[in-house]
C-alpha positions as CSV (number, residue, x, y, z in Angstrom):
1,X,-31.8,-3.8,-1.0
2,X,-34.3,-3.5,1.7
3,X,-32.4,-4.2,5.4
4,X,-33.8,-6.8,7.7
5,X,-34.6,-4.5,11.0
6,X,-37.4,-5.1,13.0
7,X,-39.1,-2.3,14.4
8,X,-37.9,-0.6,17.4
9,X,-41.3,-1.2,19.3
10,X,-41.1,-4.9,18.2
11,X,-37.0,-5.0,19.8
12,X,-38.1,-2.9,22.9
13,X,-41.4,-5.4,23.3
14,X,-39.2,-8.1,23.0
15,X,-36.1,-6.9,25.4
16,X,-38.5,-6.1,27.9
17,X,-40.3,-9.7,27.6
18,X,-37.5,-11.5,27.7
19,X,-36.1,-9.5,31.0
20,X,-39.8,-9.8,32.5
21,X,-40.4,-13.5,31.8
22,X,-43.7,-12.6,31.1
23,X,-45.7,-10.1,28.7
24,X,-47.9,-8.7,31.8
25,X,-45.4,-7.4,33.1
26,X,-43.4,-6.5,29.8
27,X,-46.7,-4.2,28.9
28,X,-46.8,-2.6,32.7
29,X,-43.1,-1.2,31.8
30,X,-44.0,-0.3,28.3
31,X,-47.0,1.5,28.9
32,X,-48.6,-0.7,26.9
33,X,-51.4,-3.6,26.6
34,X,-50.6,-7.4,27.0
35,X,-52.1,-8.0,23.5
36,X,-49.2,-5.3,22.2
37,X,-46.5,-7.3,23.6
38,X,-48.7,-10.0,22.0
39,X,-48.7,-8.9,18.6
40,X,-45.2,-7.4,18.2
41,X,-43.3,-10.6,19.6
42,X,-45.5,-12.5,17.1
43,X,-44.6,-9.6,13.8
44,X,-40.7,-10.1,15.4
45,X,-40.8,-14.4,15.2
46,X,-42.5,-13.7,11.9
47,X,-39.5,-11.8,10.8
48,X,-36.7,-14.2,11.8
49,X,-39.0,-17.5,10.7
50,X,-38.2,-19.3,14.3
51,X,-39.5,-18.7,17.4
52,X,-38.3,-16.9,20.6
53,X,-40.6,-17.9,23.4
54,X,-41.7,-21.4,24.6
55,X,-45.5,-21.2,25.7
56,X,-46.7,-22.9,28.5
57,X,-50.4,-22.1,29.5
58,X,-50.2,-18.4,30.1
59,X,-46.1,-18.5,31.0
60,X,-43.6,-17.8,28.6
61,X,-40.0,-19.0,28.8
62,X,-37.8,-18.1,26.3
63,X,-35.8,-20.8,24.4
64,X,-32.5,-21.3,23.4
65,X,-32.7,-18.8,20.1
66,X,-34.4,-16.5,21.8
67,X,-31.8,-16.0,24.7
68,X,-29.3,-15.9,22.4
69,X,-31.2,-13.4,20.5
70,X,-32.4,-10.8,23.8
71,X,-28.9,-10.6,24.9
72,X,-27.6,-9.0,21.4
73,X,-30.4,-6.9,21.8
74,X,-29.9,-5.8,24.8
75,X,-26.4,-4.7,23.6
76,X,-27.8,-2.8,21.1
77,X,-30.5,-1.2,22.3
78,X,-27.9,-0.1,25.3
79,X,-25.6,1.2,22.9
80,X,-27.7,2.9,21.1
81,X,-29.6,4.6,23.9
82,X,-26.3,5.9,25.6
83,X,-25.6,7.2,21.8
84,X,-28.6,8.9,21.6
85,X,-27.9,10.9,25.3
86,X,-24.4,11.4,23.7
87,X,-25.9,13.5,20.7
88,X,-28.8,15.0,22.5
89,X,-25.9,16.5,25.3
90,X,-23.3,17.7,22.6
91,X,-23.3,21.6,22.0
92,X,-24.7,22.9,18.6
93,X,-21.8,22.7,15.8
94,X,-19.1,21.6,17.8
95,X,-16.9,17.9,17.3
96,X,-16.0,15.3,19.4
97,X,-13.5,12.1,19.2
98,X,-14.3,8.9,20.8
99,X,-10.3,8.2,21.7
100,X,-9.9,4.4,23.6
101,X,-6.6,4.7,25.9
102,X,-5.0,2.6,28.3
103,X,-6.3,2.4,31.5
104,X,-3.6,3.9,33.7
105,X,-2.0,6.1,30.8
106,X,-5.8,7.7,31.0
107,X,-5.8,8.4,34.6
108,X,-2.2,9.1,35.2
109,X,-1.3,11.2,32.8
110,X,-3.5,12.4,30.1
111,X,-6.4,12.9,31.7
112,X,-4.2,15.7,34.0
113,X,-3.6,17.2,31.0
114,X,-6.5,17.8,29.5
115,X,-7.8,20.8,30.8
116,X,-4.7,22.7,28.3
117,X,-6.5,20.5,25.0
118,X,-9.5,22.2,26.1
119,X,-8.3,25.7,26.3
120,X,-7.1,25.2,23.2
121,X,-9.6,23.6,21.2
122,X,-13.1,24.3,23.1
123,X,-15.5,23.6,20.0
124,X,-13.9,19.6,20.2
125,X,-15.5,17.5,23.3
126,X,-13.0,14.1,24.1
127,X,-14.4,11.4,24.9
128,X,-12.1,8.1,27.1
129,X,-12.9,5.0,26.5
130,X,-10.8,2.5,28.8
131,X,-9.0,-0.5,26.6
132,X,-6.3,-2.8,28.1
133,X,-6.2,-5.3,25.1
134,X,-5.2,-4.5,21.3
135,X,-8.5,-4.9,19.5
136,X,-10.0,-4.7,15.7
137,X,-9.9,-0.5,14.9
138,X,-11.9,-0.1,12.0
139,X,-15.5,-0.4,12.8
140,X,-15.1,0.0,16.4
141,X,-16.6,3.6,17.0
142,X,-13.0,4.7,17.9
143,X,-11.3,7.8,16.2
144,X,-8.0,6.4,17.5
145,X,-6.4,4.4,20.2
146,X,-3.3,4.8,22.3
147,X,-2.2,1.8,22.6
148,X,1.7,-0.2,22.7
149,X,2.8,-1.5,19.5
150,X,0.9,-4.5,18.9
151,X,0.5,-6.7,15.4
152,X,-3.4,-5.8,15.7
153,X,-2.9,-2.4,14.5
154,X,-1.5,-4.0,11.4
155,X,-2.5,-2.1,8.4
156,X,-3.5,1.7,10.7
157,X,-1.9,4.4,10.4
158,X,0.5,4.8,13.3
159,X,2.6,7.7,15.3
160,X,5.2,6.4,17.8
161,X,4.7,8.7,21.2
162,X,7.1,7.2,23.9
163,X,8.8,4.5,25.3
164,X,7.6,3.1,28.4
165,X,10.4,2.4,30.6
166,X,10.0,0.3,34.0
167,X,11.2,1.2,37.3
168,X,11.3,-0.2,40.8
169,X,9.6,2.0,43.5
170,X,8.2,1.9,47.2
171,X,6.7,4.2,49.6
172,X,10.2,5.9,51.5
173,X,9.0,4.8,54.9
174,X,9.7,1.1,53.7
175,X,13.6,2.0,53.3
176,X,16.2,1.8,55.9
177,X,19.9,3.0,56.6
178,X,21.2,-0.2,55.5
179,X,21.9,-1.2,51.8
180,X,19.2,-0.3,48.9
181,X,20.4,-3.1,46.5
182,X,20.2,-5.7,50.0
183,X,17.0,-4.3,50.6
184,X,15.5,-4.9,47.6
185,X,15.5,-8.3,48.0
186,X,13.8,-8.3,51.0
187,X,10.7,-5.9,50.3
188,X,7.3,-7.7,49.2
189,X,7.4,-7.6,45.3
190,X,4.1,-6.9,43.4
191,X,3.5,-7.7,40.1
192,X,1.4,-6.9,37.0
193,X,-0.5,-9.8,35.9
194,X,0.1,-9.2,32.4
195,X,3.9,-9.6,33.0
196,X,4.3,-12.0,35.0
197,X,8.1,-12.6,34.4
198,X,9.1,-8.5,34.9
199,X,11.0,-9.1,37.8
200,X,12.9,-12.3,36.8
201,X,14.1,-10.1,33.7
202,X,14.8,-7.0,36.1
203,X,17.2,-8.9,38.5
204,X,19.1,-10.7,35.4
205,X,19.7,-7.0,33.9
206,X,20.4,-5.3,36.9
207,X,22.9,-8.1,38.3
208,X,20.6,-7.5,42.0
209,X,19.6,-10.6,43.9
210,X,16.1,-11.6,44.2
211,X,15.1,-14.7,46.1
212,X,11.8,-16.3,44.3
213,X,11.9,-13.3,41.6
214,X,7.8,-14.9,41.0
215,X,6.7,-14.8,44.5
216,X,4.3,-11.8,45.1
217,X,0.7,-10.2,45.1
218,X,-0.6,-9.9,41.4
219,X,-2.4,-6.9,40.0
220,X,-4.4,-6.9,36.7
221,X,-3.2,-2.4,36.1
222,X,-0.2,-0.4,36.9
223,X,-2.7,2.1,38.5
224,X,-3.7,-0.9,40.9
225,X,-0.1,-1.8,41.2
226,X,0.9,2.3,42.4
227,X,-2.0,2.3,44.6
228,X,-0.4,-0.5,46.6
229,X,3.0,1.5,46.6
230,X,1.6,4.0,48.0
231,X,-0.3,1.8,50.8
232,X,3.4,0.6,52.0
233,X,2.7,-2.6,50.3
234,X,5.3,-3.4,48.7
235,X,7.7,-2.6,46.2
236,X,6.7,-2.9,42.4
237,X,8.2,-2.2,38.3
238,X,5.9,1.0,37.4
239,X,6.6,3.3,34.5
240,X,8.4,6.4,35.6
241,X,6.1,9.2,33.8
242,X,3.0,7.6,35.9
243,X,4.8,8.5,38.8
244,X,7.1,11.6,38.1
245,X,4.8,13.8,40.4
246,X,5.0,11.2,43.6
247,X,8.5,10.7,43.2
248,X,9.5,15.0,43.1
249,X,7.5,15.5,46.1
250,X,8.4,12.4,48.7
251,X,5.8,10.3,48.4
252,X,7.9,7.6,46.4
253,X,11.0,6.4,46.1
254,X,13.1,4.7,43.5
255,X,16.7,4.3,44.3
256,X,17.4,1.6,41.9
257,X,17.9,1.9,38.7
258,X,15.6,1.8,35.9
259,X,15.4,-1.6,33.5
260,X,16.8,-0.8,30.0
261,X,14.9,-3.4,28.4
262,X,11.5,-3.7,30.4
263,X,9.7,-1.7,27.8
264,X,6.9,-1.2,25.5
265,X,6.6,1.4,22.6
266,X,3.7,3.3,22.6
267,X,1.5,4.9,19.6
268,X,-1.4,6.7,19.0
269,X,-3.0,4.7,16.1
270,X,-6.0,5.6,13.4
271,X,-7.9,4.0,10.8
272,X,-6.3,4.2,7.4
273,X,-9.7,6.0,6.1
274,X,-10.0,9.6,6.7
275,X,-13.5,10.0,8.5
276,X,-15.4,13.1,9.1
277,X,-13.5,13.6,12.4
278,X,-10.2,14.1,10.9
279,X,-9.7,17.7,11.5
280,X,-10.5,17.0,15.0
281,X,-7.7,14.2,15.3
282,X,-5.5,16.1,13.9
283,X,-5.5,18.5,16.0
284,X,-5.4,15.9,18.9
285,X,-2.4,14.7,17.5
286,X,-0.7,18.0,17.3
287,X,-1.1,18.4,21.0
288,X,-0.3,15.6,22.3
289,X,3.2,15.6,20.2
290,X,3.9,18.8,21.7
291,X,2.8,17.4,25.5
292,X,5.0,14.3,25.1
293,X,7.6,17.0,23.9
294,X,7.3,18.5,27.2
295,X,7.9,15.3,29.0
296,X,11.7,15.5,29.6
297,X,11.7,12.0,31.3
298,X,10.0,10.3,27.9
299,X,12.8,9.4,25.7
């Protein structure tokens, strides 16, 4: 069966008409003439049996439909322009994976890493995609996820990776002679917005005393929570592997313990289809078992 697409002209007539507000102005970006933008909003209306435009006079306005309408059009035609620069920038007969990560797993630790991946397996281009919530896999675009264990992934294939295990740090020039564990207490706490009760569950397991365990600056990603360590901000529940580097050289300090219990599995999840990138992934997965291998402080 036949699908019902409109052309591209009649989409790209009507995105522009609908940003414009008017078809002068539609045809001026288009390269084309008024009675164009005319003609092709008229074959798109005729398409979807409703119309998109209220007609004053010579104005045009669109309507309730049709706004709904230009903004998933605009989505696709955005998508599918940045797919088409994708293609036309990939190197003859070489692969890539579209991989969606966690924000400041991305940045912080596999994005370093990267340049070893490519030495290895030049003819595969990655490509990061930023996700902080589970989401639906299949159909997405993605290849895979990294992602913490999460009920969404129901039904994927899964590979557990590490465990993410909290611990307290501040800049060093926020510490004193006297007592760490006193101390703690006393340094601004900051918080991830997503767990809001981290700190309440850190001073019950620890045994340390924490006046108004809630009261804090929030921040929405651990990378925005670091970031305000390393300012002198404040003292905040980070995982250790995002800041293994700061804390060997000075920059940080932890000399609390680390929370048993504050902690999320993580996994690197795929589709349960094999696609056409499966090669590829699999040899994405291969490396990055053998880099978490490397990772003494995972366990």
């Amino acid at each position: 069966m036949r699908r019902k697409i409109p052309s591209s002209t009649s989409l790209q007539a009507f995105d522009a008409a609908a940003r414009h507000g008017n078809f002068a102005r539609a045809a001026e970006e288009l390269s084309l003439t008024e009675g164009a933008i005319s003609r092709q909003i008229a074959r798109l209306e005729a398409l979807l049996n409703c119309k998109l435009f209220d007609r004053v006079g010579s104005r045009v306005k669109l309507n309730p439909v049709g706004a709904r309408y230009a903004h998933r059009v605009r989505e696709t035609l955005d998508r599918l322009e940045r797919d088409t620069q994708y293609i036309m920038g990939m190197p003859e007969g070489s692969k890539s994976l579209d991989i969606a990560v966690l924000p400041t797993f991305s940045s912080r630790w596999l994005i370093p890493r990267l340049n070893g991946f490519t030495s290895l397996f030049p003819d595969i281009t990655l490509n990061i995609a930023a996700r902080t919530d589970p989401f639906i896999l299949s159909g997405s675009g993605f290849d895979a996820v990294i992602h913490f264990e999460h009920s969404a992934w129901a039904g994927m294939r899964t590979q557990f990776l590490f465990q993410e295990n909290l611990v307290p740090v501040c800049h060093p020039g926020l510490l004193t002679s006297h007592d760490v564990t006193q101390q703690l207490n006393e340094l601004p706490r900051i918080h991830r917005r997503q767990n809001p009760e981290a700190w309440h569950h850190y001073a019950r397991e620890s045994g340390i005393f924490l006046e108004n365990p809630a009261q804090g600056v929030r921040y929405d990603l651990h990378e925005m929570a670091i970031a305000a360590v390393m300012a002198g901000q404040g003292v905040a529940l980070v995982p250790r592997m995002y800041v293994e580097n700061e804390l060997s050289c000075g920059l940080l300090a932890s000399p609390w313990p680390a929370s048993d219990t504050l902690n999320k599995r993580f996994c690197l999840v795929q589709p349960p289809e094999t696609g056409i990138n499966e090669a590829a992934l699999e040899s994405f997965k291969c490396w990055l078992l053998a880099e978490m291998n490397t990772i003494t402080s995972i366990t």
